[in-house]
N, C-alpha and C positions, 0 to 999 in steps of 0.2 A: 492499517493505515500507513503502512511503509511509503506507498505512493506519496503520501502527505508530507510525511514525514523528509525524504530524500529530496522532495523540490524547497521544502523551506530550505534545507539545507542550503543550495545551492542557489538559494538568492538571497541569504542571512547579507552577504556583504554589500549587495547591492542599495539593500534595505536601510545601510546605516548613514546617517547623516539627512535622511528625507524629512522631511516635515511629514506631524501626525498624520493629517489627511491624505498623505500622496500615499505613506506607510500601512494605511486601513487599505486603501485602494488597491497595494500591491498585495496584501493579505487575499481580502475579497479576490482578485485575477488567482492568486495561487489555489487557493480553495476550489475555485471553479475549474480548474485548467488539472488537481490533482487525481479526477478518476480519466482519463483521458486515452484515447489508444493508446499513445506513445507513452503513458507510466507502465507499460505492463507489457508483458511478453508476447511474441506473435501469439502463441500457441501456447495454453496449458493445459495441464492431464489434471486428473482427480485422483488423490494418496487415498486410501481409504473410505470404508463405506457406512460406518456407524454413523446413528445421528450425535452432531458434535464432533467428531471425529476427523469428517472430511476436510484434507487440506489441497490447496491445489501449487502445482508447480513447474515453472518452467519447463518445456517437454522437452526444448532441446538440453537442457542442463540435466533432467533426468536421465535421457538416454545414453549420455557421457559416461554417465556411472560406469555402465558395460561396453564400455571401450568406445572404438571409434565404429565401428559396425559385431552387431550381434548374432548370432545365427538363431538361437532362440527366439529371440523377438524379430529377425527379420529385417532388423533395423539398419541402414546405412548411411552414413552423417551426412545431413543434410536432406535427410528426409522428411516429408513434413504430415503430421497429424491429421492433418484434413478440418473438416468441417467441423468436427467433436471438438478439434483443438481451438480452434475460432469462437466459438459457440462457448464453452467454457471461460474463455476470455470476457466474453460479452458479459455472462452471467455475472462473474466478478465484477467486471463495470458495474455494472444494474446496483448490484450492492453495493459497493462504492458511493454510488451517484446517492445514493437512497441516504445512504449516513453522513454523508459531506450534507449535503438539503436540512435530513432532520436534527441535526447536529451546528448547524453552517455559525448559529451563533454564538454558540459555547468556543465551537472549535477558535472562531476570530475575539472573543473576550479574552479566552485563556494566551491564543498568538500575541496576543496585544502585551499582556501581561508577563510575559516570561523575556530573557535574555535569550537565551538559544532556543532558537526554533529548530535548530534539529538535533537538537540534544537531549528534550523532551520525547516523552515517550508515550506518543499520540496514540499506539494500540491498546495500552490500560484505560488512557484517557476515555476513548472514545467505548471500547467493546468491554470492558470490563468496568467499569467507575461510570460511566453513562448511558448505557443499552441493558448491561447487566447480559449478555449473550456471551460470556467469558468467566469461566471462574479464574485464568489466570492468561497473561500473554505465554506468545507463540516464539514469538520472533524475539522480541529484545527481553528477555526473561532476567537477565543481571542489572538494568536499567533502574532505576531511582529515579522520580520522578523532583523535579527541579522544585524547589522552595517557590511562594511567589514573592 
């Protein structure tokens, strides 16, 4: 839920001084607006093939790894994944969209509830503490999750 997570960020200040109701309403927009094309990369690849395992990732930030063009992979910056890479995207949307919905109102009680909305650590929150589809976070793994 990094998507979730990086746009509360970046409307925490917008957020302050609003009266309750305007403040749910901009939760509500953000919530709906966080599986969206533009939170996620043109293109991602798939790390890994076990179940549980699979993580996916930026393809152009993967391909950097080995320079600006590869011979092994073929690769030349600015090249682009194709269809697999799109398609991958979508699929993480799907997901996305599926836990923001089944989720939609835990995620805005608990928003409502906390000082930093993006200080919180929305990936326990959500995939590990209420899916139970995580035995541990990925991404923000030194995070503490906020008192309420």
């Amino acid at each position: 839920m990094q998507s979730l997570r990086t746009l509360f960020a970046s409307k925490a200040k917008a957020m302050k001084g609003k009266a309750v109701g305007d403040k749910k309403q901009m939760l509500h927009d953000l919530v709906d607006a966080s599986c969206g094309t533009d939170r996620f990369p043109e293109e991602l690849i798939i790390l890994g093939n076990d179940p549980g395992a699979r993580r996916y990732q930026d393809y152009v930030v993967f391909m950097k790894k080995f320079g600006t063009s590869s011979e092994v992979k073929g690769y030349t910056e600015g090249q682009k994944l194709g269809a697999a890479g799109v398609r991958n995207r979508e699929n993480v949307r799907r997901v996305c969209s599926s836990i923001a919905q089944e989720l939609r109102q835990s995620i805005l009680e608990k928003a409502g509830a906390i000082k930093r909305l993006g200080g919180f650590n929305w990936e326990r929150f959500t995939c590990v503490q209420h899916l139970a589809l995580c035995n541990e976070t990925i991404i923000h793994k030194s995070d503490e999750d906020e008192d309420d």
